[in-house]
Backbone as numpy.savetxt, mean C-alpha at the origin, in Angstrom:
# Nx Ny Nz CAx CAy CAz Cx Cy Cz
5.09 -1.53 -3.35 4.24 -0.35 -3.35 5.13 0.88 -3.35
4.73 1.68 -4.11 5.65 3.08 -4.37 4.51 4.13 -3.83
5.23 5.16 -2.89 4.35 6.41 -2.71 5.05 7.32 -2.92
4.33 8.53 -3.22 4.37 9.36 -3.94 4.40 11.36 -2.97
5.13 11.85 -2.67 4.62 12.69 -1.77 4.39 13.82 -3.00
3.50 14.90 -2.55 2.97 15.91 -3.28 2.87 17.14 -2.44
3.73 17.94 -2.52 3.17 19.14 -1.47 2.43 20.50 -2.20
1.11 20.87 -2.61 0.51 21.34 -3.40 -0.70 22.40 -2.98
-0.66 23.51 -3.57 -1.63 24.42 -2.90 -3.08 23.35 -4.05
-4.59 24.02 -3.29 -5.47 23.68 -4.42 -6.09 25.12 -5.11
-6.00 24.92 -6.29 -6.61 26.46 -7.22 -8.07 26.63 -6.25
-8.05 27.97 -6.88 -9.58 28.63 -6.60 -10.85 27.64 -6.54
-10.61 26.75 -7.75 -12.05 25.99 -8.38 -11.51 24.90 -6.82
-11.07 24.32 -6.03 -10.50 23.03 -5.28 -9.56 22.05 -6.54
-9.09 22.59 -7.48 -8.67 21.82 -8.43 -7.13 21.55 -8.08
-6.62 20.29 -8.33 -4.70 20.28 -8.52 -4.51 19.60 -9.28
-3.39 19.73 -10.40 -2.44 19.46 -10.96 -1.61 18.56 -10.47
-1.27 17.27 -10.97 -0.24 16.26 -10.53 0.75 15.88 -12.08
1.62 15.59 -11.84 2.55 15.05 -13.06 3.68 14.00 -12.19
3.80 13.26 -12.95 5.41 12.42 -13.16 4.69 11.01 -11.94
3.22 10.93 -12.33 3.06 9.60 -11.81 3.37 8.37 -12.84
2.86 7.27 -12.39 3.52 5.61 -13.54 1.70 5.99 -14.30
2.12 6.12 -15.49 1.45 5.66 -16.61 0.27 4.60 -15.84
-0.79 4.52 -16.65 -1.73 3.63 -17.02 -1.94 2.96 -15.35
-1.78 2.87 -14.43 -1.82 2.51 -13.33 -2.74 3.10 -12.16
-3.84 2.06 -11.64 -4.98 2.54 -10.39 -4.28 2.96 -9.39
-4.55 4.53 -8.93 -3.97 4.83 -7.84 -5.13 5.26 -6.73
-4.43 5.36 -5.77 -5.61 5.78 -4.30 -4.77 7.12 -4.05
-5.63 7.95 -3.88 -5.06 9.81 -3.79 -5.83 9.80 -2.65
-4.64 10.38 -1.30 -4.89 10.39 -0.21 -4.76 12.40 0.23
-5.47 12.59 0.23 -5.60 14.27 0.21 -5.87 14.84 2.18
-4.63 15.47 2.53 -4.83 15.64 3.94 -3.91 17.21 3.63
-5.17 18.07 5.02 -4.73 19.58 4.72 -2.85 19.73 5.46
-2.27 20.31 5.23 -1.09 20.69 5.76 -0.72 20.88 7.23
-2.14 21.25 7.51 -2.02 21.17 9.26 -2.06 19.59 10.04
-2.83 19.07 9.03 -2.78 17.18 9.67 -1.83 16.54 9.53
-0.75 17.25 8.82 0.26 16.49 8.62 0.96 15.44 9.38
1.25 16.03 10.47 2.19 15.28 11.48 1.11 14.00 11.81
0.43 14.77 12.29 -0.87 13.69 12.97 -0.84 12.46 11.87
-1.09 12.26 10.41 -0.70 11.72 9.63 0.25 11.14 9.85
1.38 11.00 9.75 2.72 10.78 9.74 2.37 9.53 11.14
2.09 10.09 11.73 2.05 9.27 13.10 1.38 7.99 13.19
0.05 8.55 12.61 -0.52 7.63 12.24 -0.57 6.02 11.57
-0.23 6.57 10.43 0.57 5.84 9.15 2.10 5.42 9.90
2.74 5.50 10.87 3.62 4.82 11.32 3.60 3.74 12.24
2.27 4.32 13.45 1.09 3.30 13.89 0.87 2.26 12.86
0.51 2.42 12.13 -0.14 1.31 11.34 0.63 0.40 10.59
2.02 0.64 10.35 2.76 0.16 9.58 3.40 -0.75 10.61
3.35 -0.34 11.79 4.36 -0.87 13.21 2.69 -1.75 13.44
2.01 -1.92 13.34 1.16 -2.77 14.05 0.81 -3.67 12.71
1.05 -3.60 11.73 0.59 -4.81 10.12 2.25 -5.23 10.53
3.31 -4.53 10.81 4.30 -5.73 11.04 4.42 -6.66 11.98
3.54 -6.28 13.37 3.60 -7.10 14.00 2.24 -7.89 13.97
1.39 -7.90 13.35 0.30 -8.65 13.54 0.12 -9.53 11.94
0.67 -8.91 10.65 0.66 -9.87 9.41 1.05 -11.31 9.61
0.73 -12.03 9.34 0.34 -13.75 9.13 2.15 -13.83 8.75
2.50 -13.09 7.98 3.99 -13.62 7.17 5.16 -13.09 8.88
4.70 -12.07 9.63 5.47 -11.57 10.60 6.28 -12.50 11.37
8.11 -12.33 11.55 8.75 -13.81 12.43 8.48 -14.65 11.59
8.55 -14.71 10.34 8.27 -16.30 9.24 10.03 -15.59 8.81
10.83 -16.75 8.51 11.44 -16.70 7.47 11.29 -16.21 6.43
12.48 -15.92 5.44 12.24 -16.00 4.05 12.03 -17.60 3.16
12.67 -18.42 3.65 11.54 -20.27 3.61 10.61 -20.31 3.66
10.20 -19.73 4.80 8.96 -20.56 5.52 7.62 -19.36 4.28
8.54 -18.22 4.47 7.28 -17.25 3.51 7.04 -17.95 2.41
8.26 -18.04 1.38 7.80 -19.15 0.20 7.04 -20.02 0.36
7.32 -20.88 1.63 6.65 -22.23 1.11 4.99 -22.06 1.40
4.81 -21.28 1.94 3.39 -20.62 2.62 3.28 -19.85 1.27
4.03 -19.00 0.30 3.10 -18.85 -1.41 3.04 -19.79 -2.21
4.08 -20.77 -2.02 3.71 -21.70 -2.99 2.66 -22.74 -2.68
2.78 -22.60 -1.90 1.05 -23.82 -1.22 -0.21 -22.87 -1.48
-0.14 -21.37 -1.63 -1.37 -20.60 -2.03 -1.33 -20.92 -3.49
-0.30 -20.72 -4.14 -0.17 -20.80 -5.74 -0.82 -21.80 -6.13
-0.64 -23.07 -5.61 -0.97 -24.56 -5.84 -2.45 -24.31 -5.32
-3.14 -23.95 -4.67 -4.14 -24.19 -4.30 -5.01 -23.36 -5.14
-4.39 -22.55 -5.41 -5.40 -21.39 -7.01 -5.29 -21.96 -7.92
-4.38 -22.32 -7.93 -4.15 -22.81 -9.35 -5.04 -24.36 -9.64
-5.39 -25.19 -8.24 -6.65 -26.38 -7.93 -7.75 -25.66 -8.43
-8.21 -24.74 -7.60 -9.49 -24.14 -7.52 -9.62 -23.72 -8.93
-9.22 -23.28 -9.92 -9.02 -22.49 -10.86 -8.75 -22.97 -12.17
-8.02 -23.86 -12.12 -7.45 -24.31 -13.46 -7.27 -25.66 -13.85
-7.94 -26.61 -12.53 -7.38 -27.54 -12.33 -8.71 -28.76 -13.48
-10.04 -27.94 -13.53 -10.61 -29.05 -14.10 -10.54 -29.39 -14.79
Protein backbone atom coordinates (compact mmCIF):
# COMPACT_ATOMS: atom_id res chain seq x y z
CA UNK A 1 0.00 0.00 0.00
CA UNK A 2 1.41 3.43 -1.02
CA UNK A 3 0.11 6.76 0.65
CA UNK A 4 0.13 9.71 -0.58
CA UNK A 5 0.38 13.04 1.58
CA UNK A 6 -1.27 16.26 0.07
CA UNK A 7 -1.07 19.49 1.88
CA UNK A 8 -3.73 21.69 -0.05
CA UNK A 9 -5.87 24.77 0.45
CA UNK A 10 -9.71 24.03 -1.07
CA UNK A 11 -10.85 26.81 -3.87
CA UNK A 12 -13.82 28.98 -3.25
CA UNK A 13 -16.29 26.34 -5.02
CA UNK A 14 -14.74 23.38 -1.93
CA UNK A 15 -12.91 22.17 -5.08
CA UNK A 16 -8.94 20.63 -5.17
CA UNK A 17 -6.68 19.81 -7.60
CA UNK A 18 -4.48 16.61 -7.17
CA UNK A 19 -1.69 15.40 -9.71
CA UNK A 20 1.17 12.77 -9.81
CA UNK A 21 -1.18 9.95 -8.46
CA UNK A 22 -0.72 5.96 -10.19
CA UNK A 23 -2.79 6.01 -13.25
CA UNK A 24 -5.97 3.98 -13.67
CA UNK A 25 -6.06 2.86 -9.98
CA UNK A 26 -9.22 2.89 -7.04
CA UNK A 27 -8.21 5.18 -4.49
CA UNK A 28 -9.85 6.13 -0.95
CA UNK A 29 -9.29 10.16 -0.44
CA UNK A 30 -9.13 10.74 3.15
CA UNK A 31 -9.84 14.62 3.56
CA UNK A 32 -9.07 15.99 7.29
CA UNK A 33 -8.97 19.93 8.07
CA UNK A 34 -5.33 21.04 9.12
CA UNK A 35 -6.26 21.52 12.61
CA UNK A 36 -7.02 17.53 13.02
CA UNK A 37 -3.98 16.84 11.97
CA UNK A 38 -2.05 15.63 14.83
CA UNK A 39 -5.11 14.04 16.32
CA UNK A 40 -4.94 12.07 12.98
CA UNK A 41 -1.52 11.13 13.09
CA UNK A 42 -2.19 9.62 16.46
CA UNK A 43 -4.76 7.98 15.59
CA UNK A 44 -3.67 6.19 12.50
CA UNK A 45 -0.62 5.17 14.67
CA UNK A 46 -3.15 3.65 17.24
CA UNK A 47 -4.38 1.66 14.69
CA UNK A 48 -1.48 0.51 12.93
CA UNK A 49 0.12 -0.52 16.57
CA UNK A 50 -3.08 -2.42 17.41
CA UNK A 51 -3.65 -4.46 13.47
CA UNK A 52 0.06 -5.38 14.39
CA UNK A 53 -0.64 -6.75 17.35
CA UNK A 54 -3.94 -8.30 16.89
CA UNK A 55 -3.58 -9.52 12.76
CA UNK A 56 -3.90 -13.40 12.48
CA UNK A 57 -0.25 -13.27 10.52
CA UNK A 58 1.23 -11.22 13.95
CA UNK A 59 4.51 -13.46 15.78
CA UNK A 60 4.03 -15.95 12.60
CA UNK A 61 7.20 -16.35 10.82
CA UNK A 62 8.00 -15.65 7.41
CA UNK A 63 7.30 -19.92 6.96
CA UNK A 64 4.72 -20.21 8.87
CA UNK A 65 3.04 -16.90 6.87
CA UNK A 66 3.56 -18.80 3.55
CA UNK A 67 2.41 -21.88 4.47
CA UNK A 68 -0.85 -20.27 5.97
CA UNK A 69 -1.14 -18.50 1.94
CA UNK A 70 -0.53 -21.35 0.36
CA UNK A 71 -3.19 -23.47 2.13
CA UNK A 72 -5.61 -20.25 1.33
CA UNK A 73 -4.41 -20.45 -2.38
CA UNK A 74 -5.21 -24.21 -2.48
CA UNK A 75 -8.37 -23.84 -0.95
CA UNK A 76 -9.64 -21.04 -3.66
CA UNK A 77 -8.39 -22.46 -5.99
CA UNK A 78 -10.89 -26.03 -4.57
CA UNK A 79 -13.73 -23.79 -4.17
CA UNK A 80 -13.26 -22.14 -7.50
CA UNK A 81 -11.69 -23.96 -10.11
CA UNK A 82 -11.62 -27.19 -8.98
CA UNK A 83 -14.85 -28.70 -10.75
Amino acid sequence: MQTYHFKKAADRDGSVTISGLPPSEELTILVLPSSGQYEWQEKMKQWMNDLREHHPFAGMGKDEILRHLRQTREEVWEKEYAH
